[in-house]
N, C-alpha and C positions, 0 to 999 in steps of 0.2 A: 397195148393195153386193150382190155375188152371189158364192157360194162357189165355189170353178172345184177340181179334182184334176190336179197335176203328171202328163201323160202320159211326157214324156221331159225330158233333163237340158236345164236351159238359166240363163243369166246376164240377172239383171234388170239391165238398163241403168242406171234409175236409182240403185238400191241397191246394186249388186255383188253381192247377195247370189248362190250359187250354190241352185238349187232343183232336189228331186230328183222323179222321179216319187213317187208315192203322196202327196206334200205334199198338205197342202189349206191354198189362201187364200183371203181373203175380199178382191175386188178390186172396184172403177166400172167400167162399164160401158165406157168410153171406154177403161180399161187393158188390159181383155181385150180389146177389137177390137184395140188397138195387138201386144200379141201375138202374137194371132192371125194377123193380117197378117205376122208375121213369120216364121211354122210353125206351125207341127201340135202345140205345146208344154204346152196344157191344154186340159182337156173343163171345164163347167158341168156342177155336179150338181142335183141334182130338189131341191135343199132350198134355198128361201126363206129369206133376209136378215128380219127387222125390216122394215127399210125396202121392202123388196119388197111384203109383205103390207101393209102400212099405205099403199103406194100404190096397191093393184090393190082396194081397200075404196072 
């Protein structure tokens, strides 16, 4: 999982949920390409998951 920061407003597909910029989630890797792919709707920030760091060892 990697922590991404809401740039602008948008509707998660699968949840509904509505998300605003400044949110921060912790998303797979495969969710945020699907995003992305979809706009310009969140940045990755510089901080490392758990799981990040215990792969890159």
């Amino acid at each position: 999982m990697a922590q991404v920061i809401v740039k602008s407003i948008f509707r998660d597909k699968h949840t509904g949920k509505i998300h605003k910029p400044g949110e921060k989630l912790n998303l797979k890797q495969d969710r945020i390409d699907e995003i992305l792919s979809a706009g310009d709707f969140i940045e990755k920030t510089a901080k490392a998951s758990k799981n990040d760091k215990a792969a890159s060892k």
